[in-house]
C-alpha positions as CSV (number, residue, x, y, z in Angstrom):
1,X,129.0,115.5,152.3
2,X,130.8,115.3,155.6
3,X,134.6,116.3,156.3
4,X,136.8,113.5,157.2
5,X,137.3,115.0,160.5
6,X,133.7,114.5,161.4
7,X,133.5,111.1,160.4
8,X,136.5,110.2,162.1
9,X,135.2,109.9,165.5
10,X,131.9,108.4,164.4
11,X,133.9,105.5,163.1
12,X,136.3,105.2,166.4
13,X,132.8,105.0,168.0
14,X,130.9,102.5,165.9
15,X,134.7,100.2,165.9
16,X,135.0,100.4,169.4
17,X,131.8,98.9,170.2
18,X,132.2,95.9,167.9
19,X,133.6,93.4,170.1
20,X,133.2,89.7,169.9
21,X,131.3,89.4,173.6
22,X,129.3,91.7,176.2
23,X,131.7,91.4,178.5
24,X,134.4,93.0,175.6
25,X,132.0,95.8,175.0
26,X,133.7,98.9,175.9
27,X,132.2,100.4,179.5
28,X,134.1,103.6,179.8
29,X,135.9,106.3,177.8
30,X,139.3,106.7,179.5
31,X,140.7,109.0,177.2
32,X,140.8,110.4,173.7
33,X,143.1,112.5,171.2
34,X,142.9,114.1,168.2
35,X,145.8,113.8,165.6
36,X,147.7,116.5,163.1
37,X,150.6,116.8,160.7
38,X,153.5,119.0,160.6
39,X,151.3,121.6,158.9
40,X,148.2,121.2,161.3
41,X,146.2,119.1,158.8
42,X,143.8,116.5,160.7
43,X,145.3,112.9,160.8
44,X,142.6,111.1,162.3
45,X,141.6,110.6,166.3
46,X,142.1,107.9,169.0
47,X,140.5,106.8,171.9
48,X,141.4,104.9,175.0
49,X,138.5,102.6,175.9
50,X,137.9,100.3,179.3
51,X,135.8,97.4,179.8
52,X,136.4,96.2,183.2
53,X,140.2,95.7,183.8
54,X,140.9,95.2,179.8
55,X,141.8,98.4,178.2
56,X,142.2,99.2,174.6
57,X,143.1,102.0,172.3
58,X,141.0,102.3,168.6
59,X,143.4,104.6,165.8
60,X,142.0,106.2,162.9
61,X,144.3,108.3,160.3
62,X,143.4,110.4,157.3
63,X,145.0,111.9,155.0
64,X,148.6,109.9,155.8
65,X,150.8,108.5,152.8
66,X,149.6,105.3,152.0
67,X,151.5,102.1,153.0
68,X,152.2,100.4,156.7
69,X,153.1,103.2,159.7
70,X,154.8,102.5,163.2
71,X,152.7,104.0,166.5
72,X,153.5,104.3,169.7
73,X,152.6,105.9,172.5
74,X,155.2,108.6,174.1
75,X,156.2,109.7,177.6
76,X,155.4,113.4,177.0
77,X,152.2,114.4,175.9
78,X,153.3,117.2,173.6
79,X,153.1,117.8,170.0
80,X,155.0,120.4,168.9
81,X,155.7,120.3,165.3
82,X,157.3,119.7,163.1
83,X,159.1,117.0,164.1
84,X,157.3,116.5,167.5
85,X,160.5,115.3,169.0
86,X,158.6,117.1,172.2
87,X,156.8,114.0,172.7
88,X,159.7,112.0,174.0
89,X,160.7,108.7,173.8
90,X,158.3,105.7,173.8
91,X,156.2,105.2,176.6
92,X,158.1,103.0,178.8
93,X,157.0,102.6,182.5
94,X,159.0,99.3,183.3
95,X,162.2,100.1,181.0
96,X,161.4,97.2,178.7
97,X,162.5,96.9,175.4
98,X,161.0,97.5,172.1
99,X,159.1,95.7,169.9
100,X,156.0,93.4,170.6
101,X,157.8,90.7,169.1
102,X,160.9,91.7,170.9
103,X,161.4,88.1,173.3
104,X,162.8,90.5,175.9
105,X,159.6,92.3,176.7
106,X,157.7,95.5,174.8
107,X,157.1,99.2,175.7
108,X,153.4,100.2,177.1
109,X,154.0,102.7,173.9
110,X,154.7,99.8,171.4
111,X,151.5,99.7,169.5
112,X,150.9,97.3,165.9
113,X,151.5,99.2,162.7
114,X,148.7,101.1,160.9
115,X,148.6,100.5,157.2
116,X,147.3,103.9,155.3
117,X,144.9,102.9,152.2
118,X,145.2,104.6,148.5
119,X,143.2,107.6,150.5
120,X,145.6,107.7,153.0
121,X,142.8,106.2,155.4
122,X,143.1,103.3,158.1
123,X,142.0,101.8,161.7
124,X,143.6,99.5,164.0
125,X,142.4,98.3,167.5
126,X,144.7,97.2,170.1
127,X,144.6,95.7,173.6
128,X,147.1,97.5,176.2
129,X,149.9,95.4,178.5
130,X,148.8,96.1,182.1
131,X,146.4,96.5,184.8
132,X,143.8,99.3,183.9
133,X,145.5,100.7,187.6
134,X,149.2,100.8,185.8
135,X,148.0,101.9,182.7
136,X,145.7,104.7,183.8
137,X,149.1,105.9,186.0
138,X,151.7,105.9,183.1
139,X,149.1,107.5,180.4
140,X,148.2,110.4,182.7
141,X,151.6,111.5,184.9
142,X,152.4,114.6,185.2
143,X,153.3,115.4,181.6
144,X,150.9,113.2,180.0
145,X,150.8,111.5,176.9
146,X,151.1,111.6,173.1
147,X,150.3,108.9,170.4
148,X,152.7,109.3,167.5
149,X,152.4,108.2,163.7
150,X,156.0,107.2,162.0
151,X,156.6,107.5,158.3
152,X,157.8,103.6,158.0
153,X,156.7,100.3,159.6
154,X,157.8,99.6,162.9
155,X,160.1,96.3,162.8
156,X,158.8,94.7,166.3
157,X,162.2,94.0,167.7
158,X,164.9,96.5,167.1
159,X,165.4,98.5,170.6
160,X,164.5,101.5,171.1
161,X,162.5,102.6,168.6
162,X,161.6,99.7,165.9
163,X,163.4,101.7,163.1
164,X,160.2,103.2,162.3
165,X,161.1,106.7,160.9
166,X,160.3,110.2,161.3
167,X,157.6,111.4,163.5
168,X,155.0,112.4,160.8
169,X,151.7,112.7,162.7
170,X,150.7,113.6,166.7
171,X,148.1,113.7,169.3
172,X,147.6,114.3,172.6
173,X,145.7,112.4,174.9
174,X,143.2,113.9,177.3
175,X,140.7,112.7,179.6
C-alpha cells in the first residue's frame, strides 16, 4: 500500500484536470506547497494552477480532525510551528475585508472551508479573485506565501479573520 503522502499529489493532479471544458483544463503549474502540523506530520498538498487568465488553487488534507476547516492564504510565506503565527495575516493585496460572503469585498487569502472526512481526509477546488498578472505579484513578493488550515470553520463575513480558530496546519508555496 501507498502512504497518504504519495497519494496526495496524485489526487491534486487527477482533480485538477477535471474541469467541465477544454478551455478550463489547467495549462500551467504556477505553484505548489506541501502542508504539515505542529509536530511535522504531512497534512496534505496544494497546488496553484493557470489556464489562460483563470487561476485556481486544488487543497488536499490528511490526517486533520474531522469536521469543516477555514483556509486562507497568508502574506508571509513561513511556517514556523507551532502556531505558525510566522505566516502573517491573510493575504490582502487591496486591504479588503474578510469573508467571501462579506458584501464589502474578500481577501485574495479568503479561500471556502475544507471539511475533513471520518479519516481526517478532504479536497476543495477554488477559483482566485484577480488577473493571473495581480495574482502571480501578491503570491510571490518578496516574502512569499503560505496557505494555512484553521481548527474551526471560517464564518465568511466577520473581518479580519472569519473567527476561524487556531492555525493547525501550514504550507509554503513555491514555484
Amino acid at each position: 500500500m501507498k502512504p497518504i503522502a504519495s497519494i496526495v499529489p496524485l489526487a491534486i493532479s487527477i482533480l485538477s484536470t477535471s474541469c467541465a471544458s477544454v478551455g478550463q483544463i489547467p495549462t500551467q503549474k504556477l505553484a505548489t506547497a506541501t502542508l504539515h502540523q505542529a509536530n511535522g506530520a504531512p497534512a496534505g498538498s496544494a497546488i496553484i494552477t493557470a489556464a489562460g487568465t483563470e487561476v485556481s488553487i486544488t487543497i488536499a488534507v490528511v490526517g486533520l480532525p474531522q469536521g469543516p476547516h477555514g483556509m486562507h492564504l497568508h502574506a508571509i510565506g513561513k511556517c514556523d510551528a507551532p502556531a505558525f503565527t510566522s505566516a502573517g495575516a491573510h493575504l490582502n493585496p487591496h486591504a479588503r475585508q474578510h469573508g467571501l460572503e462579506n458584501p464589502a469585498g474578500s481577501h485574495l487569502g479568503d479561500l471556502p472551508g475544507i471539511t475533513a472526512n471520518s479519516i481526517g481526509a478532504g479536497t476543495v477546488t477554488a477559483s482566485l479573485r484577480g488577473s493571473r498578472e495581480e495574482i502571480e505579484a501578491a503570491l510571490f513578493d518578496a516574502d512569499g506565501t503560505a496557505i494555512v488550515v484553521h481548527a474551526a470553520a471560517d464564518d465568511n463575513r466577520t473581518d479580519p479573520t472569519g473567527n476561524s480558530g487556531v492555525r493547525i496546519a501550514c504550507g509554503v508555496l513555491t514555484r
